[in-house]
N, C-alpha and C positions, 0 to 999 in steps of 0.2 A: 504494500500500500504506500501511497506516496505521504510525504510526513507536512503536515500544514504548520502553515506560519502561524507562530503562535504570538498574543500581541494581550500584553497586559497593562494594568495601570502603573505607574511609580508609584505609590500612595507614602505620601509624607509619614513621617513617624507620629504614628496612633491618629493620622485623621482619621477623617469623617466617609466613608466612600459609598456609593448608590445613591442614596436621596440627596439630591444635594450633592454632588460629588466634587470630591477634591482632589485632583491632580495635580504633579507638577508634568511636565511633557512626555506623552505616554510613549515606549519604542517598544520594540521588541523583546522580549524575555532573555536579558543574558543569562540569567540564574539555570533556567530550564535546559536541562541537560537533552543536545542532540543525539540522541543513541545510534548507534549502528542497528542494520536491518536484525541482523543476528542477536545483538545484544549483548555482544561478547567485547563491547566497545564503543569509544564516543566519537563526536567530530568537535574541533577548536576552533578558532582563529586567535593566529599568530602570526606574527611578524608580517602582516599584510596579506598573508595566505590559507590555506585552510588542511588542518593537520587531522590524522586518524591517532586514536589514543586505545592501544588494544589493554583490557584487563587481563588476571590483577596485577601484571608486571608493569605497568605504564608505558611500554613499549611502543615510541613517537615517530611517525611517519609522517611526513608531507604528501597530502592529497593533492592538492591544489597550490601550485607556485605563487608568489608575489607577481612573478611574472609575468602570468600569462592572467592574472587579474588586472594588469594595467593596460588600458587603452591604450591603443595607436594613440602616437603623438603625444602621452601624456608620459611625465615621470613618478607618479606614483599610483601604489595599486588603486581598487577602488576600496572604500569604508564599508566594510558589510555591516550592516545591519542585523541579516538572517541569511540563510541560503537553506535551499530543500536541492537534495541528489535523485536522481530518478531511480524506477528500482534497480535496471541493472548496472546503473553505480556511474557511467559515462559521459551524462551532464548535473551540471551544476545549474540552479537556476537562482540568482545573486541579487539580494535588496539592498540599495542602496541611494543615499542620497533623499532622504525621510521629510515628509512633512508632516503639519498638523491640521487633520481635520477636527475639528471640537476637539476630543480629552487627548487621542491619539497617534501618531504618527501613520499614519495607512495609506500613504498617497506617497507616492517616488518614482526612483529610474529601476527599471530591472536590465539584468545584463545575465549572457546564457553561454556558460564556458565549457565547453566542447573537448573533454578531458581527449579523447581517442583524436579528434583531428587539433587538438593543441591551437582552438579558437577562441574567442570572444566576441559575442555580437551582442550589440546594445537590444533590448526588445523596446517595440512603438520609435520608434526612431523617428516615425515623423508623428509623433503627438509631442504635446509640451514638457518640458521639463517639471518630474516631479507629479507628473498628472496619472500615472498609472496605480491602481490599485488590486490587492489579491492574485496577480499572477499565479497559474499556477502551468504543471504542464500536464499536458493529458497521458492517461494511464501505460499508453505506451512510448511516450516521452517526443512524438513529433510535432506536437504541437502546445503552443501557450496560448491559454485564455488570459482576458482583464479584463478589468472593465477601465475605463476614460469617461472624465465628462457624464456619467448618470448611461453612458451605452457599453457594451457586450462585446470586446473583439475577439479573434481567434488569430495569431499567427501560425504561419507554417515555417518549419524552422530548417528544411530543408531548400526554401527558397524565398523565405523571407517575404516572404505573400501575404499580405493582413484582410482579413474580411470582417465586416461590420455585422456582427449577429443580431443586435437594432440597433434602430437609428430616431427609434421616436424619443432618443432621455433627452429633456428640460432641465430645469434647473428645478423643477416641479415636479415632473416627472422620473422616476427613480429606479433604475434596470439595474439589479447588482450589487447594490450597496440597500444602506435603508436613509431615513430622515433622523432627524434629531431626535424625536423621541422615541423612535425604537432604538436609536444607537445606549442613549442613554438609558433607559428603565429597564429592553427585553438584550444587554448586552450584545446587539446584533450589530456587523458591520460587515464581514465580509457578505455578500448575497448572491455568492453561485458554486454551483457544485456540478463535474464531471460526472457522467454516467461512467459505470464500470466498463462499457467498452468501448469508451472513449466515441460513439459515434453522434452522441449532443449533449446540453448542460441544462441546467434544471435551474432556472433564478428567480428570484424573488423581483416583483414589480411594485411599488408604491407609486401611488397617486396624489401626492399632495398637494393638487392643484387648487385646494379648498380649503386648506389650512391659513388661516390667518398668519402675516408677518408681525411679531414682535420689534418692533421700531427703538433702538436701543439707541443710545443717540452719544457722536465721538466730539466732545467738543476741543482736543487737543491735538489733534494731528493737521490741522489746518484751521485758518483764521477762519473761514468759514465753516460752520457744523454741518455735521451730516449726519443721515440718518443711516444704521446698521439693521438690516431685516435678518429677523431668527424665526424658519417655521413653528410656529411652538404653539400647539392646540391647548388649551388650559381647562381646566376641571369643568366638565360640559360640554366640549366643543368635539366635535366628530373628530378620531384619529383618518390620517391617511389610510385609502381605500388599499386594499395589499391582494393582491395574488400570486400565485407562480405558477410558469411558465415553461416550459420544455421545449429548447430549440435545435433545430438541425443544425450541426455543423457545415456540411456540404451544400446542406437549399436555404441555410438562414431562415427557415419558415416557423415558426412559434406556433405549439399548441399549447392554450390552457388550459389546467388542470382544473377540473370541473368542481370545486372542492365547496360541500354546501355549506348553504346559510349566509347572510349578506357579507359582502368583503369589507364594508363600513366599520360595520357591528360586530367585531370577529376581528382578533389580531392571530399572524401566523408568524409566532417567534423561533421556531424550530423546522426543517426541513434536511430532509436527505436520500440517498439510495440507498435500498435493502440490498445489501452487498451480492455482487453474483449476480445479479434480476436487472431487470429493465421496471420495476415499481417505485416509487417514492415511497416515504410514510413520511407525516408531516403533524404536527401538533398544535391544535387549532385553540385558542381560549378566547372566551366570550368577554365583550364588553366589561361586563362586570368583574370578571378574573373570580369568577367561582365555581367554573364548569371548566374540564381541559377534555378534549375530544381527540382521538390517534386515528387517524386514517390513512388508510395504501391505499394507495393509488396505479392501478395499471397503466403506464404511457403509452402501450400500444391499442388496449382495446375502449381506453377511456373509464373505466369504471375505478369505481371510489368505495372503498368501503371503512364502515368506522367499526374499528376492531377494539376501541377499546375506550369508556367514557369514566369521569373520575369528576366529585363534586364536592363542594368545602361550604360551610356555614360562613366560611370567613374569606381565604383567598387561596388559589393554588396556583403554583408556581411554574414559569418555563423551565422546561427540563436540559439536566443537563445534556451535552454532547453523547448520541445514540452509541452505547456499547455492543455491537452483536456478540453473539457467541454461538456454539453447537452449528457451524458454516453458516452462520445468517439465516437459520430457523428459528431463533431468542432472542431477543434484546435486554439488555438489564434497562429497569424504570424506578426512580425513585417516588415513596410517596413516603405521605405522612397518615395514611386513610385507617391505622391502628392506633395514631395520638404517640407515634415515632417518628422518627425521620428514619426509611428501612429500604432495605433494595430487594427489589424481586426480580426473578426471569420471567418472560412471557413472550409467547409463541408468536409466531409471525401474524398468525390471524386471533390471536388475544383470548384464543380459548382456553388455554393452560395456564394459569399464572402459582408461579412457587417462589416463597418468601425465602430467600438467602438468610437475612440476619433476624434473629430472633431475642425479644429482650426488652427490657426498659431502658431504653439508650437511644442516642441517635447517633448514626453515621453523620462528618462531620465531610468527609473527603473520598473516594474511590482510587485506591494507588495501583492497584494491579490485577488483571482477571488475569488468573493462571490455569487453563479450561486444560492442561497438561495432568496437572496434579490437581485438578481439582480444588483450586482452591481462591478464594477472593481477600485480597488484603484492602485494610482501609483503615484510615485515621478515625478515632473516637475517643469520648473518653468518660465511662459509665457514671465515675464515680466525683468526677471534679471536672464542672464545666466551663472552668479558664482554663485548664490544662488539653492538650492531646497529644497519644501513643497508635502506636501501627499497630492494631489488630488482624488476626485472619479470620475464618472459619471453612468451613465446604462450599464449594459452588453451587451443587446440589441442594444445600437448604437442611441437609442433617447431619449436621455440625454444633458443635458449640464455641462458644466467641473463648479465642486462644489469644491472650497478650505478646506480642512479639518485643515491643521495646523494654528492654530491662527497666525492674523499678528502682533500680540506683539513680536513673536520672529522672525527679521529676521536674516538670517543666511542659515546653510545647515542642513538639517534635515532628518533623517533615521527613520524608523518604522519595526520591527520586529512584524508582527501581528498573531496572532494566526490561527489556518486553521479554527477554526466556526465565524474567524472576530467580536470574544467578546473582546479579552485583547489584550496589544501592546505593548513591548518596545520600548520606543522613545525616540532618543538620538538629544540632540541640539547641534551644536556647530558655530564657527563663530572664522572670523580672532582673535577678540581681545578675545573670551569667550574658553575656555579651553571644551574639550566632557562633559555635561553630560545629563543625564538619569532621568527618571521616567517612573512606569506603570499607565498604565493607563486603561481605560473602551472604546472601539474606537465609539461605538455607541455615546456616551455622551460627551467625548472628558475631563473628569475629571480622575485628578490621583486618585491612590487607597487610598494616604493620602494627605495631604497637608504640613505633614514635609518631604515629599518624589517628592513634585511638582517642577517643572520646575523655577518658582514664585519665591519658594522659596528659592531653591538652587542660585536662581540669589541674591537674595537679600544679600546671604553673600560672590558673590564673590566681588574682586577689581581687576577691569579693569584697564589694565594700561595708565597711562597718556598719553603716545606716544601710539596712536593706532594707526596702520596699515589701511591706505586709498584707499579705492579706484579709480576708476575717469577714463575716457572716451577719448581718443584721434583720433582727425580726421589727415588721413594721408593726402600728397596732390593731394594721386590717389582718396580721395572720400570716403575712406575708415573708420567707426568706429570701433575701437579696446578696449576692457574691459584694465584694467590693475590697478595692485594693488601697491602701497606703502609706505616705513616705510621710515620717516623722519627722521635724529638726534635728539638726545638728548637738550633741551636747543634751538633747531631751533630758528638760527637768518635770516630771513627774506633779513636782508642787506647783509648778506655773499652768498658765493657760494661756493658750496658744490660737493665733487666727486659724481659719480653716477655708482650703478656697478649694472648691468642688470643681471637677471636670467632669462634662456633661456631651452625651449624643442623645441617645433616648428612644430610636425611632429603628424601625425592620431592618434598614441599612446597614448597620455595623454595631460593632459590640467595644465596648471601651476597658473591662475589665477583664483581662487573657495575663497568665502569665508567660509575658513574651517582653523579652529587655525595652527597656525603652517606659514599661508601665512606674508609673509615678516621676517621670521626668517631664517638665513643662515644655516644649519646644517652643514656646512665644517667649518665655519668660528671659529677660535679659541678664545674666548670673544665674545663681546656685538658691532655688526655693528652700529648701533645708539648709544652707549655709544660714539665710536671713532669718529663718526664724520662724516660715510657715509649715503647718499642716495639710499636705495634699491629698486629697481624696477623688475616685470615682467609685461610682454604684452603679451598678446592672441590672435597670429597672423590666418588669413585664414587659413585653415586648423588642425586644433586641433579637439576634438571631444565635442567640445562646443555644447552647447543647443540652438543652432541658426539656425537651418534650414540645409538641405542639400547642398544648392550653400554655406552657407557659409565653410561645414565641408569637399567639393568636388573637392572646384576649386581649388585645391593644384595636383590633377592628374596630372600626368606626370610634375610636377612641384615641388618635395622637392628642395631646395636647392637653387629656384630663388623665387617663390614668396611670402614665407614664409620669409625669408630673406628681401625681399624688405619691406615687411609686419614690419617687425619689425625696418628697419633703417628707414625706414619712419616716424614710430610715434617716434624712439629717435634722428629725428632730427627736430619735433615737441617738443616735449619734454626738447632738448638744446638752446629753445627762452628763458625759462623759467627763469625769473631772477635769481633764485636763483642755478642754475646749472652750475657749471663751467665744458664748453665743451674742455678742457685742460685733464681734468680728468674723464676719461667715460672708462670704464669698461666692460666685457659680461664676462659671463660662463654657461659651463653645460656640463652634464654628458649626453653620450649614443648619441642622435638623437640630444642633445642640445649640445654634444662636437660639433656635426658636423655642425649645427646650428653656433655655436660660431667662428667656422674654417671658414664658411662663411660670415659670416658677420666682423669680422678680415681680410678677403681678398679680397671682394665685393667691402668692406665700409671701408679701412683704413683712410679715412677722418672723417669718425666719432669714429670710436671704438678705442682706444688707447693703454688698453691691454686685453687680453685674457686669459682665462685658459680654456683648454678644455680635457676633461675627457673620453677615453674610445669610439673615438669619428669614426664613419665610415667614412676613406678616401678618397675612391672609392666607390660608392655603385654598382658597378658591383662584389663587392665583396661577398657582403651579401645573406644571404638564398633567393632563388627564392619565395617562398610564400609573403613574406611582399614585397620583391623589386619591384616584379611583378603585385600585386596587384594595389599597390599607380603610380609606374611607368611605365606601359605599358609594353608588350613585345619587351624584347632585341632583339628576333627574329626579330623584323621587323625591327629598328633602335635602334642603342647605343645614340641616342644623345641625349634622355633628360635626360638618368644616366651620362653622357660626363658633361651636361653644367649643373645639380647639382650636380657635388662632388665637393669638397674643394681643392681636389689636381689639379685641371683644373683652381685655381686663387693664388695655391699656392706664385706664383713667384712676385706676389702684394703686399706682406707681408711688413710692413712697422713700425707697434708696436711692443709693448710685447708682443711675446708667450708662455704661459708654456703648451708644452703639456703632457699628465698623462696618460699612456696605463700599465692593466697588462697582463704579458706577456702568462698567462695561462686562456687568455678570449675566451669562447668556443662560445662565442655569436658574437664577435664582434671581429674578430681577429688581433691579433699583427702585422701579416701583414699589415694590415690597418697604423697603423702606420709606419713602416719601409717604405711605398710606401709615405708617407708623409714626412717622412723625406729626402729621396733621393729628393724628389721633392724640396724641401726649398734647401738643398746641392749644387743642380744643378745649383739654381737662387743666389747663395750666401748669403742666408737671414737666421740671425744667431738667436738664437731663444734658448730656455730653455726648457730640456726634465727631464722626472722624470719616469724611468719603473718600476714596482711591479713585482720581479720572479713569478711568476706561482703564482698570485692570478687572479680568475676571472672575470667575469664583474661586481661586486659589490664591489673589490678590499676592501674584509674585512680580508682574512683569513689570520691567524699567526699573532701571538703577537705581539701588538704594531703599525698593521699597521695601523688603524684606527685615531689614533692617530699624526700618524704621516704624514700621508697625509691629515692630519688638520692642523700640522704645517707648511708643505709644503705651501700648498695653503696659508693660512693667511700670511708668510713670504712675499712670491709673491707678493699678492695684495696691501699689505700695502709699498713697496718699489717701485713697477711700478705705485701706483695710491695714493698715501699719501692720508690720512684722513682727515679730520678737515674742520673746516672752513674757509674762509680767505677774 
């Protein structure tokens, strides 16, 4: 199988990411190990070229020259990005030269190195620089698709021959990729897939020719302002019409796939080929995100069947990327439909379905189907859900869950495993222990050396004195909450200490994991425990914690109240505590935790004193219909649970310190958001501290100095409305 370009976010240390998301410039996954077809070994890039690394000797080859990666005319190689080898190993297909679409780099030059006739040829050679996206080559490696410009090409690479598989993409219209809000909420960007024998490509079509432009407006780039259009359908507003399509390589002729029920009302976040077959099956979710539907689809005789329906009180999720197994007769499918998060097999036509993991737990990650030996590894962790370990069990379904990571290391633990399930990278890390690594043998569970083990590496680090704790609070609704924290410096016991809360809150992301990095402030300008604060976060209902479905569910139609209550509850648990002066108590966050923070600021101005909140949504009747709609039910029927959680509906409560932080060019989360927060405070006469970024966007990094300076901003803040120290 050919190995796809894999494309992740950067995610800053402990942002915020989904709702609201926070990147800095997304590339390509270095971390993710390129394996060999066999698995017996990796590929690198080095010194400008690209190296084979066989296990477990490290035994280092040059695949690919610097040399024959440098263009005619140029003296240096090209800057790979990624590259995918065909299967029988003789081209290179080379990304290079990256742009940013919204969060990620997906657009660039491809170039195609020709290992047996010792070539290089640039692919699109006559499109624009930097315009090609998803390249991929077809199964028997003659030919490259992309897409350009919103259209489908196909090169032939034996004579360099392009043909246009459409030609209707607009800037509206969308062949191959998606729009902004499926990019963002259903993860989806590339939007085309090969048939297995290579004779058409199956893509995805949005119509957003009806989605309203968001008018974002730059007033810094020229004396004269201008306006900035972002398609962006907002809670109530029709998403882009979507269907997919099957086109000829040879006649460029498009049939669509007959897939029922309106294409308005109906997002299609997932699509593929049942491996072997000329059928799709494709994952269809209703408007609402409470219904997900499985249908194949035959491409040649037209028919469609739904093999398999799944329905939630609250919301069900796009699935992950299709695993087949038993030759593309199974697929693995995650649900939650036991109140787990479990994986089962089920048969091509949905008759059969067998529960793999069994248990009160959730699967956090899928590492490896080994359909050899029978066996499915995967990350979890039963018993502590900021931590996770590599588990196995049977493929079959009768099995019982085997822990594979030794419990000498607790902490969070990742495994990069080989596809023949022999070698692994396995990286440890943990609030007080910094990432690192060893390979290792997965059968055996020893590294490849023992100056290279886990062991060992521990034994020379030094953990710091102050380590970051964790600890357990019960609210007085009944409720248990995880939550992490980092003491002062010198912690005297008889003193009382400020406390300043970090806050998300929301299905997005989870703030309390033990993984390095937790209870360190990244805004913060110096050392929080040097000066003298208490830092805390809580792991309110709702997060995507490894607790069960009621615990990750019952936030539906509930952002903004019981997440909120979730949280002043356990910090006013937490304000018994001798040593906390409730005088001086604190919250902040960025994104879903600015709004988090605006609420809990206006809910609970008896407990929170001051606030900073960052980037933060106002109103969420604002926001993209896919996330708002999912979590909080259709506006169609009632506005009232977007009404009684937004922030600007307890605005006039406001009683502490506000700084609030929006930039003005945030295509995610917009400006408006804030100006509709501000009039709000304006009207109740509650006077407050604002700080806007011209036209940076939702990660408020870009142009010089401002990173910086929205470090000093913040720490100025904090340290004048909530003094340090002890007393």
């Amino acid at each position: 199988m050919e190995r796809k370009l894999i494309i992740s976010k950067l995610s800053i240390v402990l942002f915020i990411t989904s709702f609201y998301t926070l990147t800095a410039s997304a590339q390509y996954d270095k971390d993710k190990i390129n394996w060999t077809k066999d698995g017996n070994g990796y590929y690198q890039n080095s010194n400008g070229g690209i190296e084979i690394v066989t296990l477990p000797k490290n035994e280092v080859k040059t695949l690919i020259s610097a040399a024959l990666l440098t263009p005619a005319g140029q003296y240096q190689p090209l800057a790979i990005k990624d590259f995918v080898l065909s299967p029988d190993g003789t081209k290179a297909l080379i990304y290079t030269n990256s742009q940013r679409v919204w969060r990620y780099e997906t657009r660039g030059d491809y170039w195609l190195a020709d290992l047996t006739a010792n070539k290089l040829v640039k692919i699109g050679k006559d499109k624009p620089a930097s315009s090609l996206m998803f390249a991929k080559l077809s199964p028997d490696a003659s030919k490259v698709a992309y897409v350009s410009r919103h259209n489908l090409y196909v090169e032939n690479i034996a004579d360099g021959t392009t043909k246009a598989l459409t030609t209707d993409g607009t800037e509206k219209l969308i062949n191959g990729t998606f729009d902004w809000a499926y990019e963002e909420e259903f993860d989806c960007r590339d939007g085309f897939r090969w048939s297995p024998d290579g004779t058409s490509i199956a893509y995805w079509q949005l119509d957003a020719s009806k989605i309203k432009n968001f008018l974002m407006i730059n007033n810094t780039d020229s004396i004269y302002p201008f306006t900035v259009p972002v398609e962006y359908p907002v809670v109530g507003e029709n998403p882009s019409a979507c269907k997919i399509g099957v086109v000829n390589v040879n006649t460029a002729e498009t049939a669509w796939v007959k897939v029922p029920g309106d294409a308005i009302q109906n997002y299609i976040p997932r699509m593929e080929w049942v491996p072997n077959t000329k059928d799709l099956i494709l994952q269809q979710i209703n408007r609402e995100q409470n219904t997900t539907t499985l249908f194949v689809s035959n491409t040649q005789s037209g028919s469609v069947t739904n093999i398999y329906t799944e329905t939630d009180k609250a919301w069900v999720n796009a699935a992950p990327e299709w695993q087949w197994i038993n030759n593309g007769k199974e697929f693995i499918w995650t649900s939650e439909k036991d109140g787990w998060r479990h994986l089962y097999r089920i048969s091509k036509d949905g008759k059969k379905q067998t529960l793999i993991t069994k248990g009160d737990y959730d699967i956090i990650e899928s590492s490896l189907i080994d359909e050899k030996n029978n066996t499915f590894y995967f990350l979890a962790s039963p018993a502590n859900a900021t931590q996770k370990y590599l588990y196995k069990t049977r493929l079959d379904g009768k099995g019982k869950l085997e822990q594979v990571t030794p419990t000498i290391f607790p902490g969070s633990h990742e495994y990069d495993i080989s596809p023949n399930g022999i070698f692994a990278k396995h990286t440890y890390q943990s609030a007080n222990i910094y990432p690192i690594s060893e390979w290792m043998k997965l059968d055996t569970g020893n590294p490849f050396t023992m100056e290279g083990s886990l062991t060992n590496q521990l034994a020379k680090i030094r953990q710091p004195k102050n380590k970051t704790e964790f600890f357990k609070v019960k609210t007085e609704d009944g409720i248990e909450l995880d939550g992490w924290m980092k003491k002062p410096d010198n912690f005297d016991q008889t003193k009382k200490y400020p406390v300043v809360f970090y806050v998300y809150g929301e299905p997005g992301s989870q703030t309390v994991l033990d993984t390095y990095g937790a209870g360190h402030n990244f805004l913060y300008e110096g050392d929080m425990a040097k000066d003298g604060y208490i830092y805390i976060s809580i792991e309110n209902r709702g997060t995507p914690a490894a607790k069960g479905r009621e615990f990750r569910k019952s936030i539906y139609q509930k952002i903004g109240t019981l997440n909120i209550r979730d949280q002043a509850m356990a910090a006013k648990e937490i304000m018994k505590w001798s040593f906390v002066d409730k005088d001086r108590v604190a919250v902040w966050g960025w994104s879903g935790g600015g709004s988090s923070t605006l609420n809990l600021m206006f809910q609970y101005p008896e407990i929170y004193k001051t606030g900073i909140a960052i980037a933060a949504v106002g109103n969420q009747l604002t926001y993209d219909n896919i996330y708002q709609e999912r979590y909080m039910g259709s506006p169609l029927k009632t506005k009232e649970a977007y009404i009684k959680g937004s922030p600007v509906s307890y605005a006039k409560n406001l009683k502490g310190n506000l700084l609030y932080i929006h930039g003005t060019g945030d295509d995610n989360v917009h400006y408006q958001n804030a100006e509709m927060l501000i009039n709000e405070l304006i009207k109740n006469e509650k006077v407050f501290d604002m700080m806007s970024y011209p036209n940076r966007t939702h990660g408020i990094s870009e142009g010089e100095g401002t990173r910086q300076h929205l470090s000093k901003t913040y720490t100025k803040y904090l340290k004048a409305n909530c003094p340090a120290g002890g007393k």
